[in-house]
N, C-alpha and C positions, 0 to 999 in steps of 0.2 A: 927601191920600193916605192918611190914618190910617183916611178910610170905606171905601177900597179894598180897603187889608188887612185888616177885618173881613169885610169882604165876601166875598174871597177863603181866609178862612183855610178850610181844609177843603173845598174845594172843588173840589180839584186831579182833572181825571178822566184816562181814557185817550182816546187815539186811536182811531179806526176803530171806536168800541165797537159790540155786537151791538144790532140792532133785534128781533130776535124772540128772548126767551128767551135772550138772550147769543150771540146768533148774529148773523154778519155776513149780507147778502145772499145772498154766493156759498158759504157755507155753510148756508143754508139753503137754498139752489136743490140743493145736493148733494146733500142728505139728502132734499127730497123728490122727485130722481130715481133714489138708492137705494130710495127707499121702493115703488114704481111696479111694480118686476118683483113683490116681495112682495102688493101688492095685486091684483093680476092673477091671482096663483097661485093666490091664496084665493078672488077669483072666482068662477075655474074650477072650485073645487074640490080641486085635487092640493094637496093638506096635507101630503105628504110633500117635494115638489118648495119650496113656500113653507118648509118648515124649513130646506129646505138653501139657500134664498136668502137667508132672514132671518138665519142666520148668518154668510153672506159679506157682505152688505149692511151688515148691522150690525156687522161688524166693519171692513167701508170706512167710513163714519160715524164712527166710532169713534177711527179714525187723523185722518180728516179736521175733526173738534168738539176733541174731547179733548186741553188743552193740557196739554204735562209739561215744566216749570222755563219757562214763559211762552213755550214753540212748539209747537204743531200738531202730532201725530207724526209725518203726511206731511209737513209741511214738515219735522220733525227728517230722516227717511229723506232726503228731497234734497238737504238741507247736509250727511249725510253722506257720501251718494254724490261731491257735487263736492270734499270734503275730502279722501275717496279719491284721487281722481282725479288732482288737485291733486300729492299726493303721488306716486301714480304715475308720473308724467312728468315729476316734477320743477319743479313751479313752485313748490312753496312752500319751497324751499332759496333762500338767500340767499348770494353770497360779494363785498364788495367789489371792483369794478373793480379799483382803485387795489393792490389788496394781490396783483393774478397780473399788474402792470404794464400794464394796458389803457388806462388812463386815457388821454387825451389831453390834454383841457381841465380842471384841477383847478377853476374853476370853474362847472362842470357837475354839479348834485346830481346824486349817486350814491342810491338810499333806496331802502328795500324797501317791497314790499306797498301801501295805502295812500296810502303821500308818494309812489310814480312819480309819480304824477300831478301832483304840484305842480310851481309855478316859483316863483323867488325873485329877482324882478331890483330892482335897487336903484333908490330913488325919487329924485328932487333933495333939494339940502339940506332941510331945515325949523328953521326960524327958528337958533339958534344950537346945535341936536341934532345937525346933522350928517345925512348919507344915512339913510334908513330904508327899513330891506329890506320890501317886498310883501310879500301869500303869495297867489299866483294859480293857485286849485283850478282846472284844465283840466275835471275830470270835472262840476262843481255850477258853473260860469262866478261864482264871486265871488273877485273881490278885497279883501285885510284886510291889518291889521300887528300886530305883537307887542309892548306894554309890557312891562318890569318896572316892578312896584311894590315902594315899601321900604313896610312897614308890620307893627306894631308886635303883632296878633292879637286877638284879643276875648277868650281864653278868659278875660281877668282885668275882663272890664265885667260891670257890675252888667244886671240885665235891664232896667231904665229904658234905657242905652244902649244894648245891644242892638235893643231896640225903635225907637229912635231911627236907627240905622245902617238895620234893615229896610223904612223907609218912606224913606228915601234913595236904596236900591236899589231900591225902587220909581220913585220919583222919576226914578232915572237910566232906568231900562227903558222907564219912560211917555216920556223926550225921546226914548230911541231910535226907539221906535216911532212919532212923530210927525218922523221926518228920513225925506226918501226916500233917504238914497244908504245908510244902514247898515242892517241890519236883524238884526243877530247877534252878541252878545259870550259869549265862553268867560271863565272864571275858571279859571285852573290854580295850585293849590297844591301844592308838592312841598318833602318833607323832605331835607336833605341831611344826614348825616352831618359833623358838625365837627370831620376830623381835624385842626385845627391850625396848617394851614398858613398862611392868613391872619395867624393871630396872631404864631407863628414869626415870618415875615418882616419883621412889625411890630415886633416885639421887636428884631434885629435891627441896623433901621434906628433902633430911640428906645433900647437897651441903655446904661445908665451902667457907665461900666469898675470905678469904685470902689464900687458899691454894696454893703451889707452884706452877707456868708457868710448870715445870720440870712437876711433876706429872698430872696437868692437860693434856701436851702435852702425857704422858705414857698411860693415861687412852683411850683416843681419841683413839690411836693406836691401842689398843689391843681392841676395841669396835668396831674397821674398820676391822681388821683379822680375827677376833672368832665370833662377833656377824654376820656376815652371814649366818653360816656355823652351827650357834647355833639351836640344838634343843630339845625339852624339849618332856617328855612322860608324858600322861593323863592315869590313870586307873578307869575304872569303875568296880561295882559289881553289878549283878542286879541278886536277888531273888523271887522268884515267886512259887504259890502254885494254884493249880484249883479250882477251885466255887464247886467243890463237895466237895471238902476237906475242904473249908473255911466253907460254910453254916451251919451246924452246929454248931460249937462253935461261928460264928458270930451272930449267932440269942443269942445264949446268950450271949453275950456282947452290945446284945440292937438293934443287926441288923443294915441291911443298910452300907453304906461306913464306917459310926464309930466304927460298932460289927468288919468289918472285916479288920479296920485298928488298933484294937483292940490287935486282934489275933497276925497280921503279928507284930506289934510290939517285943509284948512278943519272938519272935522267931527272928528279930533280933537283939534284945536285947544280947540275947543270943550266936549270933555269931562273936559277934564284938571281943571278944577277939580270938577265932581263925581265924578270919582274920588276926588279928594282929601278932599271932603266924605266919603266911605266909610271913613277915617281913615288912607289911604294920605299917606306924608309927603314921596314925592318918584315920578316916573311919569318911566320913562327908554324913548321909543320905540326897539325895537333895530335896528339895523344888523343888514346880512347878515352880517358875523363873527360877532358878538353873538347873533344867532336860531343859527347852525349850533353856537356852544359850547352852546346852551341843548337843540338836539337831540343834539349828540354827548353832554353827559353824562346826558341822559334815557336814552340805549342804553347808555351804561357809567359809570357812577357814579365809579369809582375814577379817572379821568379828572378830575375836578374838581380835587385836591388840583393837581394838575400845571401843570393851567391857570390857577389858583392863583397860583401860584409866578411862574408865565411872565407872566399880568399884571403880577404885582408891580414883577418887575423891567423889564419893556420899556415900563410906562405902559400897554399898551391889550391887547388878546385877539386878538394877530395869531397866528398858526399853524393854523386851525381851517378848513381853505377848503372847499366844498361837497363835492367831489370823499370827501370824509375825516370829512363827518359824521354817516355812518350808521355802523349797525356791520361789524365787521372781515367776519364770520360768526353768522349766525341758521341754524342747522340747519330742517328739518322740522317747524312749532311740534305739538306735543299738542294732545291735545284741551284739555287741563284748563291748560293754561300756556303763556307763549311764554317761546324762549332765545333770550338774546344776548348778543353777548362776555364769556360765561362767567355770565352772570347771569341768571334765572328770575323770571319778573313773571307774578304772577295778575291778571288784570280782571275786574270787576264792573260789573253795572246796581245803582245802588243806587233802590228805588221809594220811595215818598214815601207813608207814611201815610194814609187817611182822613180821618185826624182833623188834620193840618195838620202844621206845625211851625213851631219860631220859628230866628231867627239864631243861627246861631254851630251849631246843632245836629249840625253833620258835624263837629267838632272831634273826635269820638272816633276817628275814620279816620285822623287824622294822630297819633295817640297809639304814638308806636314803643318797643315793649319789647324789641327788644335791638339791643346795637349791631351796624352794619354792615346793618341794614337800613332799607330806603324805603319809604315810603308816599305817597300820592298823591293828589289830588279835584280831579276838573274838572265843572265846571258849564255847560252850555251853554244859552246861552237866544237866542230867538230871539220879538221880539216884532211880533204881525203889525199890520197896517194897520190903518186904520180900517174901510174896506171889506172885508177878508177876514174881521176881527173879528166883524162886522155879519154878514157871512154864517156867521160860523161858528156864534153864537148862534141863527139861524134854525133851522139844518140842529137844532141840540142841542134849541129847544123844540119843534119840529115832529115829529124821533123820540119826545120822550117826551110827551111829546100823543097823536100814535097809538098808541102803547103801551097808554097809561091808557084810550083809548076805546073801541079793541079788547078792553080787560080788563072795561071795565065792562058794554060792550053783552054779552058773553056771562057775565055773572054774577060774575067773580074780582071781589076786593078787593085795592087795589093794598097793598104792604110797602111798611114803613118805607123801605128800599132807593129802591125808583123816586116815594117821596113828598118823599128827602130829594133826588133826583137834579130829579125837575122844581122843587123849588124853588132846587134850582143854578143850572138853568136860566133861572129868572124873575130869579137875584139876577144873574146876568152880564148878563142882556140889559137890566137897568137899568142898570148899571155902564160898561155900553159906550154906553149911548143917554146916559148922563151924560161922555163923552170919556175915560173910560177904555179900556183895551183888555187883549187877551188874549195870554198870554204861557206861548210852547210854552216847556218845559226838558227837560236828561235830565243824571242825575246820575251818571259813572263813579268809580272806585274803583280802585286796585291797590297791592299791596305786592310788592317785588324783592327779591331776595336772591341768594348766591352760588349757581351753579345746583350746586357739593356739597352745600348743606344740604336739609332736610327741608320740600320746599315745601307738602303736604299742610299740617304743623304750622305755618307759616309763616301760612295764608291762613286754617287753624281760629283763630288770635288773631285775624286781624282780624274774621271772622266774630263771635266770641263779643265783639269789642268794643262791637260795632253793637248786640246781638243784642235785640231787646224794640223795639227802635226805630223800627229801616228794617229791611227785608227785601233782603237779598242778589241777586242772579240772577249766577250764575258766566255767564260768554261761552262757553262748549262750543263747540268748533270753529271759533269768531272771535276769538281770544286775542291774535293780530297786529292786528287790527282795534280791540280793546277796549285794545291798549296805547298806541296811539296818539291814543285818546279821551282816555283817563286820564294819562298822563304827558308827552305832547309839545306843545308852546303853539304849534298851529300852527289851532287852531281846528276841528278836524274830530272829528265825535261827537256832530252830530246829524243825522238821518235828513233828505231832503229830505220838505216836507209834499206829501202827496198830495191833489189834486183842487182845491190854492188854499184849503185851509179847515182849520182844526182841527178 
């Protein structure tokens, strides 16, 4: 795997990208039917008539080529308009069921935005874990489940080991991508704030009566300096496979939620030791209680201490039932941010360099400078077939093939740019003809805080943490959309691929 990631380093492109001049297809079909009235006019003659076409025309092109913070302008106008709209009539206000007495079934997710769409029914035992909650996206037909990992962070490995964990994670994405029932794993890393209560109740229950004044007064001390300022990190793993790849083998394993919690077992059965290769030291599949605490305190932080607590004492995270784990009230999100139960969360696209990167390099994202606030990074990767692979490399050396042919037959010399792009090209399409494969990602990002503070100031720290690195893209008008990418382990936050191909 170590010739993979050479291979790959730097080599990360977009989706969809343009075949003429940075233009897609249907953007170049646009522009040369703008163009058409203009050339006509000049034809004719009427020079007056072509200025005032060439104006209008050119400034439709314009909206329609000319991307601003990575959309279209015309497409900015349309998400505006539906974000209007939205608001207008009231759909994008949010108020729990449960909280004006509606409820019926408290086992019936209640969730905004997004999570309607999901189900959460609970799978049979698995080996001695006990039930493990599904997550069945109705809108993309895949079925997945949700790990915590306990694990320990990189920021204190040497780069030898870093290096070592990243061809691991190679490793694991290459088995993915050769399993037909999974084809998607999210990483979600989340800060929590360490007010105490854990340790409190530990205390507690181990407290010696006769212990020294002396050390009682030391402990106090260091619990008033450090535990402020104390914060602890969550990881989740969430796997996932689509309804056409589950259906069959789940019909034979008796169909229905049991055939295809059947399936997904067997497979991650199978991964849990290389997760654990990743230097995770213990991978706990969750339960539907378990998954609903993990979204209920991803909408309200301050909720954790409590539940906290309430585990402590009862043994397990009973209180938290679907009905109750969205939040209370999400007003109308901004454009610039979403709210909820009292708390304001910025999301981000974060893009990925040219020039590559190595492991551990988002670690500045989860860098929280004050307390009482979260931070956040989820990774979604989704690794394709052998066949869509194969295809995808086709489609990428045959665009930049006609590119260079078309440049050369009429005179250009191709840039560095499209000389380093087809030899991407040439390096992938050996990499895959050697059983490798290709491996789509998207990287989100957000930081939360109380929605009285200063969220502008809030989202310029994380900005300027990143800053030189990665390049930002704030979500404008999709903030419920981007908080759900970035903060909640339910796997959703990457786009479906278009056409069967990268």
């Amino acid at each position: 795997m170590s010739t993979a990631t050479r291979i790959y380093k730097g080599l990360s492109r977009r989706e969809r990208a343009g075949w003429i001049i940075g233009l897609t297809p249907v953007q170049a079909f646009v522009c040369v039917g703008l163009a058409v009235p203009v050339i006509l006019a000049l034809a004719a003659g009427r020079f007056g008539q072509a200025l005032v076409l060439g104006g209008f025309c050119g400034t439709a092109a314009a909206l329609v080529v000319v991307p601003v913070r990575g959309r279209p302008a015309l497409r900015w106008l349309g998400h505006l308009l539906l974000y209007r709209v939205g608001i207008a009539l009231g759909w994008s206000r949010w108020q729990s069921r449960a909280v004006t007495g509606q409820t019926a079934d408290l086992d019936e997710p209640d969730l905004p935005g997004v999570l309607a769409r999901l189900r959460f029914p609970d799978g049979p035992p698995l080996r001695d874990v006990g039930r493990v909650c599904l997550i069945h996206d109705t809108g993309e037909g895949r079925w997945g489940a949700t790990a915590r990992l306990t694990h320990a962070g990189v920021g204190m490995l040497s780069d030898v080991q870093c290096e070592r964990l990243a061809n691991r994670l190679g490793n694991l994405l290459l088995s993915i991508g050769h399993r037909e029932v999974i084809g998607r794993m999210s990483l979600l890393v989340r800060t929590i704030p360490d007010d105490g209560a854990d340790y409190q109740a530990w205390r507690a229950d181990h407290d010696v009566p006769d212990a020294p004044t002396l050390a009682r007064q030391a402990t106090a001390e260091l619990d008033r300096l450090v535990g402020a300022v104390s914060v602890r990190h969550e990881v989740f793993v969430t796997l996932s496979g689509t309804e056409d790849a589950l259906r069959r083998p789940a019909a034979a394993a008796g169909g229905g939620v049991a055939g295809r919690a059947a399936v997904l077992y067997r497979v991650l059965d199978g991964l849990e030791d290389k997760l654990k290769s990743l230097g995770a030291t213990g991978v706990k599949w969750l339960s539907g209680t378990e998954l609903a605490v993990a979204i209920r305190t991803g909408f309200n932080p301050a909720t954790a201490a409590g539940l906290a607590a309430r585990r402590h004492r009862a043994g397990n995270e009973e209180g938290v039932r679907w009905a109750t784990a969205g939040p209370v009230h999400a007003p109308a999100p901004s454009a610039r941010a979403y709210y909820h139960d009292g708390f304001a969360t910025v999301s981000y696209s974060v893009l990925m360099p040219e020039a590559g990167t190595v492991f551990g390099s988002l670690g500045g994202l989860l860098a929280v400078k004050t307390a009482g606030e979260r931070r956040s990074v989820a990774i979604h990767y989704e690794t394709l077939s052998q066949h869509r692979s194969r295809k995808a490399v086709r489609r990428l050396r045959f665009r930049t093939g006609v590119v260079r042919d078309w440049k050369s037959s009429k005179g250009f010399n191709s840039g560095a740019a499209e000389a380093r792009e087809a030899g991407g090209a040439r390096a992938q399409e050996h990499a895959v003809a050697a059983g490798h494969g290709i491996v789509r990602f998207a990287v989100a990002a957000a930081v939360t805080i109380p929605e009285t503070w200063n969220v502008e100031d809030h989202a310029a720290k994380l900005e300027n943490d990143i800053a030189g690195r990665f390049q930002l893209l704030r979500m404008e008008l999709a903030q419920d959309a981007g908080f759900v990418a970035a903060v909640l382990p339910v796997g959703v936050g990457l786009p479906r691929l278009r056409g069967g191909a990268s």
